[in-house]
Every structure is written in C-alpha cells, then in structure tokens.
C-alpha beads as a LAMMPS data file, in Angstrom:
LAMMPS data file: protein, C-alpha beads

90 atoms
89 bonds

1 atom types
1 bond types

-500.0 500.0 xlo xhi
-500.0 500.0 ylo yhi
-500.0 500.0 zlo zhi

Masses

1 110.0

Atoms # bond

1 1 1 21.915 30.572 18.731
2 1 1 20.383 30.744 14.702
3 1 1 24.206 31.112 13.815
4 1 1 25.644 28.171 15.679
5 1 1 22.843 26.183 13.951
6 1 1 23.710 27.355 10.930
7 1 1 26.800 26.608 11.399
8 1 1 26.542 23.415 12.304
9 1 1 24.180 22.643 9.559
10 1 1 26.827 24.198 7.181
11 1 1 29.323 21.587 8.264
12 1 1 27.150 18.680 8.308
13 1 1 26.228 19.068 4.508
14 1 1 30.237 19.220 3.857
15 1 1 31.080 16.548 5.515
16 1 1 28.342 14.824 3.813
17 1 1 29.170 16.224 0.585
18 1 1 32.844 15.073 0.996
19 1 1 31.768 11.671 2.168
20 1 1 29.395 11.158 -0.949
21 1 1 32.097 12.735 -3.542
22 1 1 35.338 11.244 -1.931
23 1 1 37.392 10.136 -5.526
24 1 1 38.614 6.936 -3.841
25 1 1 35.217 5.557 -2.554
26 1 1 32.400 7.939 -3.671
27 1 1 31.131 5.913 -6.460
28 1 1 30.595 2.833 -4.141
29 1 1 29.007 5.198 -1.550
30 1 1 26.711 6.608 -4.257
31 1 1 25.607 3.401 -6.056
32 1 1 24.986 1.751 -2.419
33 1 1 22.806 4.813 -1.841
34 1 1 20.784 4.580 -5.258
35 1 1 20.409 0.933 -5.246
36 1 1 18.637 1.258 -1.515
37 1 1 16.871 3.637 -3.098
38 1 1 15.622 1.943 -6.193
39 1 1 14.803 -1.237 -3.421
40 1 1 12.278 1.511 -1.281
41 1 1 10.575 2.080 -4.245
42 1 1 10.296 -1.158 -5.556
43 1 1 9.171 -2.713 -2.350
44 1 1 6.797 0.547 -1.528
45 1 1 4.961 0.146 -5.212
46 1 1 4.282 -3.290 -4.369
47 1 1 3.007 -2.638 -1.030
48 1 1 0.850 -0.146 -2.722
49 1 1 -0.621 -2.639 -5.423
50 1 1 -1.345 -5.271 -3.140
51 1 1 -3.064 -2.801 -0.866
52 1 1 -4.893 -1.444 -4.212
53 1 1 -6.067 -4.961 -4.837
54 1 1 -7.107 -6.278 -1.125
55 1 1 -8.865 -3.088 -1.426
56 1 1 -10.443 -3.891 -4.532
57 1 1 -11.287 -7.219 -3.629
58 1 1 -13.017 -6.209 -0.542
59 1 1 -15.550 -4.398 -2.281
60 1 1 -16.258 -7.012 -4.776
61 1 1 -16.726 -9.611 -1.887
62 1 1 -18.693 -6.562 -0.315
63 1 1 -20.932 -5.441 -3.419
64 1 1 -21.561 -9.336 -4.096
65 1 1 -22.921 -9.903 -0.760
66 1 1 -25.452 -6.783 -0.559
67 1 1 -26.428 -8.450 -3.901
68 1 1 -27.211 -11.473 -2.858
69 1 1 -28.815 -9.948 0.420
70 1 1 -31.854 -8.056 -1.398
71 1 1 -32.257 -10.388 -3.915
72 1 1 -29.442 -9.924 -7.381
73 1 1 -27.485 -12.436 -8.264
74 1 1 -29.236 -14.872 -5.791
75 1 1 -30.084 -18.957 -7.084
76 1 1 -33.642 -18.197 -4.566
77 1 1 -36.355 -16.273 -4.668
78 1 1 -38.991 -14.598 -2.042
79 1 1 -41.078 -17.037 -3.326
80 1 1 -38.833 -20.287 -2.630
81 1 1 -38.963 -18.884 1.019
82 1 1 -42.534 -18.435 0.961
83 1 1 -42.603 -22.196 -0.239
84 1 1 -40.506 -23.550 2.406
85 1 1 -42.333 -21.342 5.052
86 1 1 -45.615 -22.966 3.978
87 1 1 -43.969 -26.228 3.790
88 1 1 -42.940 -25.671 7.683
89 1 1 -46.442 -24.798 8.606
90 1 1 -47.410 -27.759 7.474

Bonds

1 1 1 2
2 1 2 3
3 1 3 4
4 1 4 5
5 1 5 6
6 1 6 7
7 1 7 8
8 1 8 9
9 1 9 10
10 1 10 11
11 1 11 12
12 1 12 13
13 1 13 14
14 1 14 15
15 1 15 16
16 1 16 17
17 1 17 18
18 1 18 19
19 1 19 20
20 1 20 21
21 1 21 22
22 1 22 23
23 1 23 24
24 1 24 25
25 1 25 26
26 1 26 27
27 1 27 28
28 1 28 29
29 1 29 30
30 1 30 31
31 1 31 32
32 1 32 33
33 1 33 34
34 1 34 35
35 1 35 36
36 1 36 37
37 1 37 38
38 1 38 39
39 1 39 40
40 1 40 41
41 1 41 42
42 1 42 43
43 1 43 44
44 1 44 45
45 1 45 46
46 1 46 47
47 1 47 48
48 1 48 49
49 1 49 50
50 1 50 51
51 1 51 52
52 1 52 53
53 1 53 54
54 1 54 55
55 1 55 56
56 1 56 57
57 1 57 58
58 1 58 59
59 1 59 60
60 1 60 61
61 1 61 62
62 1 62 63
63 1 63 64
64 1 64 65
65 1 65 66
66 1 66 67
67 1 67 68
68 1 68 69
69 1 69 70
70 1 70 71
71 1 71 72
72 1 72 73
73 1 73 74
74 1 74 75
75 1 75 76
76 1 76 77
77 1 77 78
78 1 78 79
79 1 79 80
80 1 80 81
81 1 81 82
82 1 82 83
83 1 83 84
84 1 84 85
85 1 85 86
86 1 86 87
87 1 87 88
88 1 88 89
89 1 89 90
C-alpha cells in the first residue's frame, strides 16, 4: 500500500512537472501561476493592514472612552455633577 502511494505521488509530480515545463506553453502556465500568486499576496497584505488598523482603531475608540469614563479627557467635572445634582434638589 506505501508503494502504490508512492507511486502515485511519483507520477503526479511528473505530470505536473511536464505540465509546468511543457516548451510550447510552459511559460504561459508559469506566469499565470506567479501572477495569481503575486494577486494572494497583494490582496492578503491588505486584508492584513486593514485588520491591523480596525484593530488599532478599536482601542483608541476603547482607551478614549475609559478616559472619559473616570474622569481624563472629559469637558465635566465631579463637581459640575454635584452642581446639577444640587440644582435638581432644588
């Protein structure tokens, strides 16, 4: 059984060989192969950076908010709250 599978995995990689360096259509074969290859990469390194920067973005939007929630880089203060408590009361 390991021998017909080696055999068979013999022949596959000739035929593919043969298919890739065939004199009358190899180059086309082989520059259709590289230039799908080249778009994969192009289109996975963008996927990548955007991720990178949603990513990046999040925790901006995140790290401003929990600033603003206890207080940095907030317009109010405890005691404008206090005020408007008192002015409630009132």
């Amino acid at each position: 059984m390991k021998g017909l599978f080696s055999i068979l995995g013999g022949l596959g990689v000739g035929a593919a060989l043969m298919y890739l360096f065939d004199p009358q259509e190899g180059n086309r074969r082989r520059a259709l192969i590289r230039d799908k290859a080249n778009s994969i990469n192009h289109k996975a390194q963008g996927a990548i950076t955007g991720s990178a920067q949603q990513v990046a973005n999040r925790a901006k939007g995140l790290l401003h908010e929990s600033g603003s929630t206890f207080g940095r880089n907030s317009s109010r203060n405890a005691s404008d709250d206090l005020t408007s408590e008192q002015q409630t009361i009132q």
